[in-house]
N, C-alpha and C positions, 0 to 999 in steps of 0.2 A: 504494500500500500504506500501512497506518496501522501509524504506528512506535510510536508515545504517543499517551496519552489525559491533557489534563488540563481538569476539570472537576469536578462537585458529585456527591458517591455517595448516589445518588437510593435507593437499594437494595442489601441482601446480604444474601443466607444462603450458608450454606456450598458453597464453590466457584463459585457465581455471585455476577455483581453487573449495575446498571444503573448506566454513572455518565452522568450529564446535563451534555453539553458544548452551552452555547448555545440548549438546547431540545430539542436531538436528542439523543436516549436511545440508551446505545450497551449491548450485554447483553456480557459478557465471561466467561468462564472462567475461574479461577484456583486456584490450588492453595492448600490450606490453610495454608503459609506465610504465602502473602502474605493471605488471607482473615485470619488473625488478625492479623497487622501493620494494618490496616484503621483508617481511624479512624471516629467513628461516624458515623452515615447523618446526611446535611446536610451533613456537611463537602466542603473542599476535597480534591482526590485528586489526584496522577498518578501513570499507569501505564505500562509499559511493554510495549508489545504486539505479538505476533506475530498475523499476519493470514494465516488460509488459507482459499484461495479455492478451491472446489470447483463441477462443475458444478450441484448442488442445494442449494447451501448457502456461507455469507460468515462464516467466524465468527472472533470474536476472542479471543483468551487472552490475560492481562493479571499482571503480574509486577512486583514493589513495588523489584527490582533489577535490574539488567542484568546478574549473574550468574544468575541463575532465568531471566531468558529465556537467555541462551549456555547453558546447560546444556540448556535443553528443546529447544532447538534440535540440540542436538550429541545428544542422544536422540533422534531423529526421524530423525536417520541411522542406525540398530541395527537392522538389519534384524528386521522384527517387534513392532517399538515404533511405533502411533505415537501423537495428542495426546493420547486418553483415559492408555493406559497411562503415559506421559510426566508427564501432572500426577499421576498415583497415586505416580509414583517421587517426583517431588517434593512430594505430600504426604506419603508416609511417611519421610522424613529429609532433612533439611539437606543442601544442598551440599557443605559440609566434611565431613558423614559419610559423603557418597554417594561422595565423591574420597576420601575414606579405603579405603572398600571395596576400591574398584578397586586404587588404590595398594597394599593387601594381598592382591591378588588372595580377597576375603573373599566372594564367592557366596550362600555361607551367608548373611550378615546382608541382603545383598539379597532371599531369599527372605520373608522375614518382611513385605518389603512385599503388601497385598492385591493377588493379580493378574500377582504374578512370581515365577514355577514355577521348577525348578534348570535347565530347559533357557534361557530367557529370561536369567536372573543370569547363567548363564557365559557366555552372547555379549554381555553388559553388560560383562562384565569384561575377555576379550577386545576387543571392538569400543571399547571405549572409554579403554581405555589412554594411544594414542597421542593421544587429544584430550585427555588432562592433562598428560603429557608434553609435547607439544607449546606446551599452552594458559601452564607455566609459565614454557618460554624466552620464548615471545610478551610474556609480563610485564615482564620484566626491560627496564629502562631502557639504551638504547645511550649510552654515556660512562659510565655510575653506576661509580663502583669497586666491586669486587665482590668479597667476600672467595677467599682460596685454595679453603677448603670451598667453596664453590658455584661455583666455578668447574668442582672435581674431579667433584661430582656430576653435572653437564653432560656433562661428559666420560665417565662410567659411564654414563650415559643414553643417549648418542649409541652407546658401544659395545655399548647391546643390553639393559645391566642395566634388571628391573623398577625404579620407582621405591623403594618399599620395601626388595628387597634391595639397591641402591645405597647406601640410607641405614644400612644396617645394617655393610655393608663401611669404610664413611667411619668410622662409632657405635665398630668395634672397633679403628680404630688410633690413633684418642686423640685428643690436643690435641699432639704430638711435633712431629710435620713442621709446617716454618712455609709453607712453595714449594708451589703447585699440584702440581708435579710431583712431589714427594715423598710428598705426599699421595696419589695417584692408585699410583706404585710403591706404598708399602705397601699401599692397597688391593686391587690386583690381586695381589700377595704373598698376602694373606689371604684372596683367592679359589680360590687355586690348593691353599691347606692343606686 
């Protein structure tokens, strides 16, 4: 499987490119993100590429971060998504706004992408919850000290709170409690009001 691409961008118009590694012309797919981060045709590239292999066809998509590809990746698990609509999601908004959505359970602004209807946004929303969720403790460094608040919010997380309203439980009991666990009682205190 081809992980990266680096070599000379022989070619691009929007959502495709041709980058030339060594003489072989490789044709790639990419989302208008990364098409505009581009630099111009001649230059040096590398990309980051997922490869799917089909039985009529070898094709590559190509991603100027390793978060654009982990995201287009964890879209392609949504049932009903997959590469076309996948680059459309991440050509019509950012990573951070697309993890925003979700984290606000927002459907709505999902639909504004060309291509995803309000049945599609709310299994986006749904179905993708727990890979931000998830994707956030994944980040967190094992040893790093970690303040009280983010500890508490871990711990609203694991009991079930969206990410959003976790943040919003934390948002109303102030800067008060200094202790994870003071933090987490008030919080659940102010779930139960």
């Amino acid at each position: 499987m081809i992980g990266a691409l680096r070599g000379v961008l022989a070619e691009k118009e929007p959502q495709r490119l041709l980058v030339d590694v060594q003489g072989v012309g490789y044709e790639l797919e990419v989302p208008m993100s990364t098409f505009l981060a581009l630099p111009a045709t001649g230059s040096p590239v590398r990309l980051r590429v997922h490869h799917v292999l089909r039985e009529d066809a070898s094709l590559l998509y190509g991603f100027n971060t390793e978060d654009e590809r982990t995201l287009f990746r964890a879209l392609l698990r949504v049932t009903g998504v997959g590469p076309r609509m996948a680059l459309s999601i991440l050509s019509g908004m950012s990573a951070e706004a697309f993890e925003g959505a979700i984290a606000g359970d927002d459907a709505a602004s999902l639909t504004r992408i060309p291509g995803v209807g309000r049945k599609t946004a709310e299994r986006l929303v749904v179905e993708m919850r727990d890979h931000f969720s998830s994707s956030v403790r994944a980040k967190s460094v094992p040893g790093a000290v970690r303040s009280a608040r983010e500890e508490a919010l871990d711990a609203l997380l694991a009991l079930g709170y969206k990410p959003a309203e976790a943040a919003r439980l934390l948002e109303a009991v102030g800067n008060a409690p200094e202790s994870t666990e003071d933090l987490l009682r008030a919080a659940l205190q102010g779930a139960t009001r």
